[in-house]
C-alpha positions as CSV (number, residue, x, y, z in Angstrom):
1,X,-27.3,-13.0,12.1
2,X,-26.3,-16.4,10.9
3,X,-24.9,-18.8,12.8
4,X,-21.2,-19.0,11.5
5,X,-19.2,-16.6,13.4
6,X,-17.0,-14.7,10.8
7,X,-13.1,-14.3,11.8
8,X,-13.5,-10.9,14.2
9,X,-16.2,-13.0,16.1
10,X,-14.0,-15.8,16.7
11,X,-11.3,-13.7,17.6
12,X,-13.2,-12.7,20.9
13,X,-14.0,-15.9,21.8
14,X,-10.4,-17.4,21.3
15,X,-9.1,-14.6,23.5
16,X,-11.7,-16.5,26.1
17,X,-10.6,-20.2,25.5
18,X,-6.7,-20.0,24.9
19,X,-5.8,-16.9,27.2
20,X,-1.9,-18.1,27.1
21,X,-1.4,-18.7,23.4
22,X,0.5,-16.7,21.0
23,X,-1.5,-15.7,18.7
24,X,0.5,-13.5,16.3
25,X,4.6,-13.4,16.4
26,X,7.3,-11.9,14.3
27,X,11.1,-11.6,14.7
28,X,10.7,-8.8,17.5
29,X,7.6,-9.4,19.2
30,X,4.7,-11.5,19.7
31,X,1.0,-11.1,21.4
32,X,-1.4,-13.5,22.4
33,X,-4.9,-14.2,21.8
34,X,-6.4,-11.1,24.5
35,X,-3.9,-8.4,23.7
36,X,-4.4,-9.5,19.9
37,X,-8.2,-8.5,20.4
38,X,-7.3,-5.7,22.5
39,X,-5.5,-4.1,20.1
40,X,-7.5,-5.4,17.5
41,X,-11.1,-3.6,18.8
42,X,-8.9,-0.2,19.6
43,X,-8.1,-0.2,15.6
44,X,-11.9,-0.9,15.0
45,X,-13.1,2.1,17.3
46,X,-10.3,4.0,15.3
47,X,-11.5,3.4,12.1
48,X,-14.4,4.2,12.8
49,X,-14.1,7.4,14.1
50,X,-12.8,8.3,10.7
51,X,-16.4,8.5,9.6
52,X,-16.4,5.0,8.1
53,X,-19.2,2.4,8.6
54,X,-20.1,-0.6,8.1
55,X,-19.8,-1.5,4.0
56,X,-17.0,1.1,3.4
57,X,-13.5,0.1,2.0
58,X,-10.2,0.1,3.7
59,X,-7.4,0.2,1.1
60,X,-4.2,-1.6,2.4
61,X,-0.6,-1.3,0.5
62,X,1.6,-3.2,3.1
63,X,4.1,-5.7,3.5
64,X,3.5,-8.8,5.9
65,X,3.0,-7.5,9.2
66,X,1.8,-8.3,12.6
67,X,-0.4,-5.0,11.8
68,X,-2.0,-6.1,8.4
69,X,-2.9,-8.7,10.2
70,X,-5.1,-6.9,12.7
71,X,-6.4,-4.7,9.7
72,X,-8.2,-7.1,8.5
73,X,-9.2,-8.5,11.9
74,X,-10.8,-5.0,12.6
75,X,-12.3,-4.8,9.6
76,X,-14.2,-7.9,9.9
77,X,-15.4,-7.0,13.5
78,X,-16.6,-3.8,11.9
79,X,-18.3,-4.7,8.5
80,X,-15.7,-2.6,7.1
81,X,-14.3,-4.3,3.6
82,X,-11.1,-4.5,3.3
83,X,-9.1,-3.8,0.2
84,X,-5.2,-5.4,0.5
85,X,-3.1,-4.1,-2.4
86,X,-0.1,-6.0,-3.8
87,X,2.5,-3.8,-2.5
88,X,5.3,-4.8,-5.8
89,X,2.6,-2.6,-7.7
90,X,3.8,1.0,-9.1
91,X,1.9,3.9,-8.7
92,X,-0.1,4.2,-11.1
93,X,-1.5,0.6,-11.1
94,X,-2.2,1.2,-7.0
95,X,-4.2,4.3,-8.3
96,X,-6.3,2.4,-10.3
97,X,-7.5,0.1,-7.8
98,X,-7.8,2.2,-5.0
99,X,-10.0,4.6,-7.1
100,X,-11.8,1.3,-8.3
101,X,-12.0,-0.2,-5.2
102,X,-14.2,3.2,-3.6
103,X,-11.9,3.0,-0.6
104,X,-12.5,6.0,1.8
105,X,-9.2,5.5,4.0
106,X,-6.0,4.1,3.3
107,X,-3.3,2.5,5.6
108,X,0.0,2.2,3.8
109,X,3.7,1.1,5.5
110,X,5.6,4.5,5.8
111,X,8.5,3.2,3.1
112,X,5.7,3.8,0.6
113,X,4.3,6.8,1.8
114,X,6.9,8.7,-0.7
115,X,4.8,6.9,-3.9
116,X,1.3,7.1,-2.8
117,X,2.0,10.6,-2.1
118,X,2.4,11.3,-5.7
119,X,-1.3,10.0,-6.3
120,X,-3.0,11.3,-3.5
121,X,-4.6,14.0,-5.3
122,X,-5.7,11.9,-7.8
123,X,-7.9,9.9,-4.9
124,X,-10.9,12.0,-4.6
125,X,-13.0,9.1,-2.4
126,X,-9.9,9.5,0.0
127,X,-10.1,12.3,3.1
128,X,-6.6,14.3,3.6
129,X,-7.5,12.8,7.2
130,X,-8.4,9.7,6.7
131,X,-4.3,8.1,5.5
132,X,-2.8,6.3,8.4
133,X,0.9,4.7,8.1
134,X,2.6,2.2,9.8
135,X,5.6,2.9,11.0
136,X,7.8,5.8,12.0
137,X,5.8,9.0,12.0
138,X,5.3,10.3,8.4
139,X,4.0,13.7,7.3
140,X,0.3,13.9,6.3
141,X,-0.1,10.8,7.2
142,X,-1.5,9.2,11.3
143,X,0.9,7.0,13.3
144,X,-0.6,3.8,13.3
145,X,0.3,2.9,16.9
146,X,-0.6,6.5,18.4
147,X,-3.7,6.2,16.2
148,X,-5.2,2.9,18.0
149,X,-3.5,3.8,21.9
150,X,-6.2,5.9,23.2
151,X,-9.2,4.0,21.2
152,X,-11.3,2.2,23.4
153,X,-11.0,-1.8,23.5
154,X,-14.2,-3.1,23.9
155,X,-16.2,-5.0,21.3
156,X,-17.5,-2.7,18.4
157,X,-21.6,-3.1,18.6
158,X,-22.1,-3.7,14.7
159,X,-24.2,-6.7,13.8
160,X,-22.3,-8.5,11.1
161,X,-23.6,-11.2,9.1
162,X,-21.5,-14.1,7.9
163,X,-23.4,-13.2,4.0
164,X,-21.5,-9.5,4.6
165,X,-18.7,-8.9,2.4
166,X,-15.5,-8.8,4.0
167,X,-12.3,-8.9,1.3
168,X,-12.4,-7.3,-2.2
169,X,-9.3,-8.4,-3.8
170,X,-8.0,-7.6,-6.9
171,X,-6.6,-10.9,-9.2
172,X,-3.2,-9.8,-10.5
173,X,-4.1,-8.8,-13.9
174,X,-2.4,-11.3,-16.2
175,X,-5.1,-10.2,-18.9
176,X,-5.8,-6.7,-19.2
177,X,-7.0,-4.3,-15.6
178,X,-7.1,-6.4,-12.5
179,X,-10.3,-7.5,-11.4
180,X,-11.9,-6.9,-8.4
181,X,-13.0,-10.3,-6.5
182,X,-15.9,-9.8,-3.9
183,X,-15.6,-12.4,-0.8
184,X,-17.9,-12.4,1.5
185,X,-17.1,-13.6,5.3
186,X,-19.1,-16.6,4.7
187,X,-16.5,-17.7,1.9
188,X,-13.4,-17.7,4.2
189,X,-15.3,-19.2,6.5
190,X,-16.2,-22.4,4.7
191,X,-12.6,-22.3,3.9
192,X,-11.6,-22.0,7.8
193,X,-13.7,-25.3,8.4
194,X,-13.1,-27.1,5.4
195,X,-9.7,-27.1,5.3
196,X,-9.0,-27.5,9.0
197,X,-10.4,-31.1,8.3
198,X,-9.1,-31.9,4.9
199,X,-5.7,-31.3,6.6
200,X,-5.6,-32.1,9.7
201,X,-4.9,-28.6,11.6
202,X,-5.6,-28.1,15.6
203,X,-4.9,-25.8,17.9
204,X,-1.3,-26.5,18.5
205,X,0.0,-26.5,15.1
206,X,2.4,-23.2,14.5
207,X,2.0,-21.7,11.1
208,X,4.4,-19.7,9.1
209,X,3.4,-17.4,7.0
210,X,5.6,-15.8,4.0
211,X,3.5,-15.5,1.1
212,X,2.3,-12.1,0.3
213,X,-0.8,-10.9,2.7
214,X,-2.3,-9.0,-0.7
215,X,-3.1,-13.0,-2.0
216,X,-5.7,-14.7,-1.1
217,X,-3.6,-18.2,-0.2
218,X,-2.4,-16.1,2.5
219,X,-5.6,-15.0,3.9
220,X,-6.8,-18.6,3.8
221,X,-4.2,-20.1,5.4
222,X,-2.9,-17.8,7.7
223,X,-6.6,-17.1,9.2
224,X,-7.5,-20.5,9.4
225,X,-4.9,-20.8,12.1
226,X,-6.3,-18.0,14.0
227,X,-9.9,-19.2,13.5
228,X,-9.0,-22.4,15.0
229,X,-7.0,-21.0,18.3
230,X,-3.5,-22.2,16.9
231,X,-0.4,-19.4,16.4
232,X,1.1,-18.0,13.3
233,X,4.4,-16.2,12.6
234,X,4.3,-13.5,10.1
235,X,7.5,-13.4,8.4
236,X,8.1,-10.1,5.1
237,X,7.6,-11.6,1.9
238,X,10.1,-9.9,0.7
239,X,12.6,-11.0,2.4
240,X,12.3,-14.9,1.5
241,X,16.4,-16.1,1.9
242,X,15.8,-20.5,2.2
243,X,18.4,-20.8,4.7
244,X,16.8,-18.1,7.1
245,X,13.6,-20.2,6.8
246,X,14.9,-23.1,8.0
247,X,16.1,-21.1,10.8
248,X,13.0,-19.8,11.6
249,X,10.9,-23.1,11.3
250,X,14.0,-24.8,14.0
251,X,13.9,-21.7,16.3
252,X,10.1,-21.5,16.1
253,X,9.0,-25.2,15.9
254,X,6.6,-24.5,12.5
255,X,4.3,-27.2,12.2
256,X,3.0,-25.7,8.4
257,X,3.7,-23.6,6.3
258,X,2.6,-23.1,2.5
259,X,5.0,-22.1,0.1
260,X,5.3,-21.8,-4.1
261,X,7.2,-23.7,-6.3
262,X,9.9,-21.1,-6.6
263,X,10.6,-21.0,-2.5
264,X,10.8,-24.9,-2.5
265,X,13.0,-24.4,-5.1
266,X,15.0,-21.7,-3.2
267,X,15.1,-24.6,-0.4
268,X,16.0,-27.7,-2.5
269,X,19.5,-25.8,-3.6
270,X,20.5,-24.8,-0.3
271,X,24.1,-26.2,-0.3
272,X,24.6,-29.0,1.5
273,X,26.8,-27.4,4.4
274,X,23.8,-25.2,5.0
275,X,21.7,-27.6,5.6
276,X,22.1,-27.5,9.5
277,X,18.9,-27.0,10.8
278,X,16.6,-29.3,12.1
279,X,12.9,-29.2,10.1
280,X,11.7,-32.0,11.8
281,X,8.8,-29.7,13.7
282,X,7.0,-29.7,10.4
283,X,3.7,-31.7,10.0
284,X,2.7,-30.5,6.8
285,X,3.5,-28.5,3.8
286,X,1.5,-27.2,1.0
287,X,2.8,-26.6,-2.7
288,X,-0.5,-24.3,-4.6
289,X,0.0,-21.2,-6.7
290,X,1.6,-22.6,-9.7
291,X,2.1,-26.3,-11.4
292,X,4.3,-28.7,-9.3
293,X,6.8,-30.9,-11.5
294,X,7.0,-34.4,-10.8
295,X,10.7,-34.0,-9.6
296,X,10.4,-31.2,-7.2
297,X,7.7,-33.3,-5.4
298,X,9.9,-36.0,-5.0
299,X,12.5,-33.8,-3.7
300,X,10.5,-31.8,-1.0
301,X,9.5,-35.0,0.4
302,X,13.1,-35.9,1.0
303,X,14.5,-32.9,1.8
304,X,11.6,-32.6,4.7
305,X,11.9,-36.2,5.7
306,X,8.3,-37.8,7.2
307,X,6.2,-34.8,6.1
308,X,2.7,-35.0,4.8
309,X,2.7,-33.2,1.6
310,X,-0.1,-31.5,0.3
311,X,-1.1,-30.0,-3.4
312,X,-3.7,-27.5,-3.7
313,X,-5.1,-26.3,-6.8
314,X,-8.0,-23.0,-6.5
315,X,-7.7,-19.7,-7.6
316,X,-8.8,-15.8,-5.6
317,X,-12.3,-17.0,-7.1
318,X,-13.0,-20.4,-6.3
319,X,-10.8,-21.2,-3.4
320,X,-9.3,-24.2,-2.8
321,X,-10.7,-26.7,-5.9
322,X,-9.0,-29.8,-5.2
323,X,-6.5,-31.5,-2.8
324,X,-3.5,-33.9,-4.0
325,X,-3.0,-35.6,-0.6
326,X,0.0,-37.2,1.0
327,X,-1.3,-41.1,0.6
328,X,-1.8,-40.0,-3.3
329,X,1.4,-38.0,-3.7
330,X,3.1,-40.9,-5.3
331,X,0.3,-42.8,-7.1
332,X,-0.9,-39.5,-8.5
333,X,2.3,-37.5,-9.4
334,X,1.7,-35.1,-11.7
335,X,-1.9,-34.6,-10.3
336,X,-4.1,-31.6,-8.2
337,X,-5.7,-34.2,-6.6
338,X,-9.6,-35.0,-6.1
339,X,-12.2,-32.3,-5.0
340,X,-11.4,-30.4,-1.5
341,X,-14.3,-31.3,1.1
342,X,-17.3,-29.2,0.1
343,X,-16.8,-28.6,-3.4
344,X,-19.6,-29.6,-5.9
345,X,-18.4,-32.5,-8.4
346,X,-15.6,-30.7,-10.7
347,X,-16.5,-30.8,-14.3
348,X,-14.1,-31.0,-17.3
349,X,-16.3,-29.4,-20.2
350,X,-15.2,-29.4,-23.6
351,X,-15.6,-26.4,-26.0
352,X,-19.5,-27.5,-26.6
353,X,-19.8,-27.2,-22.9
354,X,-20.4,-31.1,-22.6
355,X,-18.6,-32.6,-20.0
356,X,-15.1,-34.4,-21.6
357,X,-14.9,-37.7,-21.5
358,X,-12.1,-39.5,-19.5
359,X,-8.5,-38.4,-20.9
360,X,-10.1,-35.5,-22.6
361,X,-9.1,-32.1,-22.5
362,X,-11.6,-30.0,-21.7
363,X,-11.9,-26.6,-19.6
364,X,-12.4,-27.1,-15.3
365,X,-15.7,-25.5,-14.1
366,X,-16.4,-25.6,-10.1
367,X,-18.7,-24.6,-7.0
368,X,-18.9,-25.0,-3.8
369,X,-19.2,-22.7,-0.5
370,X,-15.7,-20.8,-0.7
371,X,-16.7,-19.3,-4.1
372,X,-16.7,-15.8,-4.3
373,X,-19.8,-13.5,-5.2
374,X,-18.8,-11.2,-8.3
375,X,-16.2,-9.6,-9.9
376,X,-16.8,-5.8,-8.5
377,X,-18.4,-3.4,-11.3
378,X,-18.0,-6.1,-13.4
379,X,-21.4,-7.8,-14.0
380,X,-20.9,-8.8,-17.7
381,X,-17.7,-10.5,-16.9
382,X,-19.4,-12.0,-13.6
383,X,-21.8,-13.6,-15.7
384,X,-19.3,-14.7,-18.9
385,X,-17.5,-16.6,-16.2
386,X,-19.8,-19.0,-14.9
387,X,-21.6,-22.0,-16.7
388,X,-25.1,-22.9,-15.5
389,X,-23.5,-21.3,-11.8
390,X,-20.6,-23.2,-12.6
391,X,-17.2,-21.0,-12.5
392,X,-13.9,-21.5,-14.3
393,X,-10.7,-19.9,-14.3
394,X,-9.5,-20.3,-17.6
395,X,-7.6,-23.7,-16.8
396,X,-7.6,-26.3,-18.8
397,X,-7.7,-30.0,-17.5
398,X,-8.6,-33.8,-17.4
399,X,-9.8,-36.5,-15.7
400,X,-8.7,-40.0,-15.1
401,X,-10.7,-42.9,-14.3
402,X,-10.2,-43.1,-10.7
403,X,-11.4,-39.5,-11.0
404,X,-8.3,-37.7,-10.5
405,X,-7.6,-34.2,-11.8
406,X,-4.5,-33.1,-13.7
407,X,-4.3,-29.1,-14.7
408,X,-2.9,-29.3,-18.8
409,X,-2.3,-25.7,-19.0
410,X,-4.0,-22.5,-19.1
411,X,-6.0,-22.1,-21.9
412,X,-4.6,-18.7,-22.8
413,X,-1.2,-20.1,-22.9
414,X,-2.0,-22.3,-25.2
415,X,0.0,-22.6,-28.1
416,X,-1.7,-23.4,-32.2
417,X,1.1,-25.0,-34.1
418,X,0.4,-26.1,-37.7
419,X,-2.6,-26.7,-36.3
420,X,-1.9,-28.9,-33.5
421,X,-2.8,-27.7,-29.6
422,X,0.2,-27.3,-27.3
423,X,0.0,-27.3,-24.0
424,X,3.3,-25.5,-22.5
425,X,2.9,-27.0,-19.2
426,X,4.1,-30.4,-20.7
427,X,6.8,-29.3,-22.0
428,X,7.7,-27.4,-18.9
429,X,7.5,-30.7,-17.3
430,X,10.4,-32.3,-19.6
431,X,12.9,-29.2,-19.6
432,X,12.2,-28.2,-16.0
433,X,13.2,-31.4,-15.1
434,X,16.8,-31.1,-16.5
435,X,19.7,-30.5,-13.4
436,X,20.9,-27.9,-15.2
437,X,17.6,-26.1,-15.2
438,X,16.8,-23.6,-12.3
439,X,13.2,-22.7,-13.6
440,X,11.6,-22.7,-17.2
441,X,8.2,-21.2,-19.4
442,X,7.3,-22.4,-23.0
443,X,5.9,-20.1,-25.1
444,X,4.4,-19.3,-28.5
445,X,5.9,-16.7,-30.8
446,X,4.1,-15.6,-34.2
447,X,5.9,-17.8,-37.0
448,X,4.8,-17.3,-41.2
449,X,4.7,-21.2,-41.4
450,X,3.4,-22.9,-38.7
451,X,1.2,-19.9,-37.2
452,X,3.4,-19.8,-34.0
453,X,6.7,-21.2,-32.8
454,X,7.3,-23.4,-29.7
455,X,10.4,-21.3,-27.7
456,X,11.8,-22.7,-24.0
457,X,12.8,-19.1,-22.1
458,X,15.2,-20.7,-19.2
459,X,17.0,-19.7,-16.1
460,X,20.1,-21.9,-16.3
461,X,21.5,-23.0,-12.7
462,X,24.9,-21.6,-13.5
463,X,23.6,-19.2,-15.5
464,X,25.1,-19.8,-18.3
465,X,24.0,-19.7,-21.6
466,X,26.5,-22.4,-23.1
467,X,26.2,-24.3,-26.5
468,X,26.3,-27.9,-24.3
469,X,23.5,-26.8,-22.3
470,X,21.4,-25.8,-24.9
471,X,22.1,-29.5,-27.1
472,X,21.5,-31.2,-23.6
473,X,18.1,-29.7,-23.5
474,X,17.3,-30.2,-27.1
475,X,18.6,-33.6,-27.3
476,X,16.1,-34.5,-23.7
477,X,13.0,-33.4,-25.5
478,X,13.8,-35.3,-28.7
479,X,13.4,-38.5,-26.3
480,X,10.1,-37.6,-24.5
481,X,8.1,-35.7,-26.9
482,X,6.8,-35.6,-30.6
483,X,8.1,-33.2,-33.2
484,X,5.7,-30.0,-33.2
485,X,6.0,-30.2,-29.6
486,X,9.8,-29.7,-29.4
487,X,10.8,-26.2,-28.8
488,X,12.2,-24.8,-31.9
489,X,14.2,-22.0,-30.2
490,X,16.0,-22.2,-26.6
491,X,15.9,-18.5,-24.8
492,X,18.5,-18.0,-21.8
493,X,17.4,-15.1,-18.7
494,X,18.5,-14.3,-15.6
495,X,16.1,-15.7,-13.0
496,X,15.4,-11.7,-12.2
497,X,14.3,-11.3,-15.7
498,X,11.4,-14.2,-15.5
499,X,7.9,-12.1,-14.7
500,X,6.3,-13.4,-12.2
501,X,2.8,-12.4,-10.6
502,X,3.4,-11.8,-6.5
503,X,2.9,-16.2,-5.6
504,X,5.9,-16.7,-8.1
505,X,3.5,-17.9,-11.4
506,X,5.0,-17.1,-14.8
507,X,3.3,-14.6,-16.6
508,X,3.6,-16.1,-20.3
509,X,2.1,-13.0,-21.8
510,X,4.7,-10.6,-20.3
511,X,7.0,-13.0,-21.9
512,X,5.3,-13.4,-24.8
513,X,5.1,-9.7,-25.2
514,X,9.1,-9.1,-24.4
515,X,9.5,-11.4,-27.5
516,X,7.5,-11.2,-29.6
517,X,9.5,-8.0,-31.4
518,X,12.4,-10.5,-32.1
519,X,10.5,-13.5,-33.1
520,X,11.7,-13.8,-36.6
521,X,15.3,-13.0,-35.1
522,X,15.1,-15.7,-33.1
């Protein structure tokens, strides 16, 4: 075994060294680090006395919970892989990827037992015996809670190497099938260490945690606080209302928490009489998951008076690429920052695969120790994404001299008009930044004389869609961009008509798609 100790191992020897701390909490109850692993070794004796060992997959379709949590705690104890399932997902689209996945059990909260019912037949690699929910008791299906009390609770005796696979989660399919993502333990691990040093955690800080459990973000963050003996607060992701988690980080005393865009957003608009609680407990924040615009930044940094500010920029592949860090927040704005500790020198390549020169745009290729180790079943696609072992995401980017990064856009949202390359995310930047703009995504629609059309879809604050508005953001991008870059057409939704993958990004080709019918109407 190597020397790294993956999450599970660390988990016994924090109940050892901080036998007082909280370890896991939630609105109703809270246990600390020995009763975590206590409970945590009785759900590894349990799942393995469904017949699973070590390498098998564990599907999950749950909510944030206290118990996910300890799902993927026993799994890693056990050299089980876990398989967490984004639990907005229809039935259908769960199907595919537990059936893809190879999962032989699958734990599921019992308000979704109803669905998956409706595919269980359909998931042959799945034993009648082997579905467990969480929650009250639910037909064909074993009580999670009865299912772990009479499990024993010592250490499962499985030699587990830090090189094992642990996580095989699937990326949220903004082109075609999702993709399975392999992570070994090793991965997270770097991540664990890294990260506690490029920010500054300890063993005292209190994280929140309301992203979905089914992303990887959340898996980072939220086990880097275990790894390192601090506490974290699980709070439904579902169930993100901004004044409620102000409450929570007063009541609680959070000390981090990593939100998207959209929830600091959610925050920022708070009325003013609202505004009551006392945030001063927070150290840090991190803003990842989707582009931050230069306004917002400058507003979460007064709204959260004194607080570091971080911006990360990674994906479920790579990890975390670079860090914008507070001392650079204002010199940098608009930027992901340099590379995180441990990555290999980030390259900008252009479409020769030469590296860009300085100002160029070119596409961002990385490595380092949190990458992952293969897209599952997918070895052509494995290998089409990687460039001499480096890996890219699709995203395009470019450097300045001081050699700091700055994400353009993604290259498949880039938009070809008369020629010239658009990058929405610039124009995103002007419009978004309007105060009568709650939240914004440029796209490209099919057009017979310029080859596609530049269109701003918008969630107006008041929502709505009023003639002055519409001249307000017209005129604003008359005065901070050139011609062919100027929408052409200005779209008005209701903010729940914007699709969004589970951390709150846009997907442009969902709104591509819903438009692209009406393009010559509009």
């Amino acid at each position: 075994m190597t020397a790294w100790m993956n999450l599970g191992q660390q988990l016994k020897m924090n109940a050892k060294k901080y036998p007082a701390t909280v370890a896991l909490k939630d609105k109703d109850r809270h246990f600390t680090y020995p009763e975590t692993n206590q409970r945590v070794n009785r759900l590894a004796h349990s799942l393995l006395s469904l017949g699973l060992s070590k390498g098998d997959k564990v599907a999950v379709f749950m909510e944030n919970s206290i118990e996910i949590v300890e799902i993927f705690l026993a799994t890693a104890k056990t050299g089980l892989i876990i398989v967490p399932i984004n639990f907005r997902l229809v039935a259908r689209e769960v199907e595919y990827i537990v059936d893809n996945s190879d999962a032989g059990a699958f734990i599921v909260d019992t308000e979704f037992a109803p669905m998956i019912d409706t595919i269980k037949e359909s998931l042959q690699k799945i034993p009648a015996e082997n579905y467990v929910a969480v929650g009250p008791t639910c037909r064909g299906y074993l009580e999670y809670e009865s299912f772990i009390a009479d499990a024993q609770d010592n250490e499962p005796d499985i030699d587990v190497d830090s090189s094992d696979t642990w996580i095989l989660i699937y990326t949220s399919g903004t082109t075609g099938k999702p993709k399975g993502v392999v992570r070994s333990h090793e991965s997270h691990i770097a991540f664990y260490l890294i990260n506690g040093i490029d920010f500054g955690f300890n063993a005292h800080d209190i994280c929140m945690n309301a992203m979905p459990l089914c992303h990887i973000n959340s898996t980072f963050f939220t086990f880097t606080f275990l790894y390192i003996g601090a506490s974290v607060y699980i709070h439904p992701a579902r169930s993100f209302q901004p004044v409620e988690i102000l409450e929570i980080i007063e009541h609680e005393k959070i000390t981090f928490i990593s939100l998207i865009p959209t929830h600091y957003n959610l925050i920022l608009n708070v009325p003013e009489e609202e505004r009551r609680y006392d945030v001063t407990s927070i150290r840090k924040l991190l803003c990842s998951s989707a582009p931050v615009r230069k306004n917002m930044k400058l507003a979460i940094i007064d709204f959260f008076s004194g607080v570091d500010l971080y911006e990360g920029y990674g994906s479920t592949e790579a990890g975390i690429v670079t860090v914008l860090k507070p001392e650079d927040q204002m010199k940098k704005l608009g930027s992901i920052g340099q590379e995180s500790l441990g990555t290999d020198v980030v390259k900008v390549l252009d479409e020769n695969g030469r590296e860009a020169a300085v100002g160029d745009v070119g596409e961002l290729y990385s490595k380092g120790p949190m990458l992952f180790d293969e897209y599952y079943k997918l070895p052509e696609k494995t290998e089409s994404s990687f460039c001499d072992g480096w890996f890219s995401a699709g995203d395009m980017a470019r450097k300045d001299a001081d050699g700091f990064f700055q994400i353009v856009d993604r290259k498949d949202n880039m938009i070809i008009s008369g020629g010239e390359n658009i990058y929405p995310s610039e124009i995103e930047e002007v419009v978004g930044s309007q105060e009568c703009v709650f939240d914004c995504a440029v796209i490209g629609l099919p057009d017979d004389k310029w080859g596609e059309k530049v269109v701003a879809v918008i969630i107006p604050k008041d929502t709505a869609e009023s003639e002055v508005t519409e001249r307000m953001i017209m005129d604003c991008c008359r005065e901070q961009m050139a011609g062919y870059k100027r929408p052409k057409k200005i779209v008005f939704i209701k903010e729940d008509e914007m699709p969004r993958t589970p951390t709150g990004k846009i997907l442009h080709r969902k709104l591509r798609a819903k438009f692209s019918e009406m393009a010559k109407k509009i």
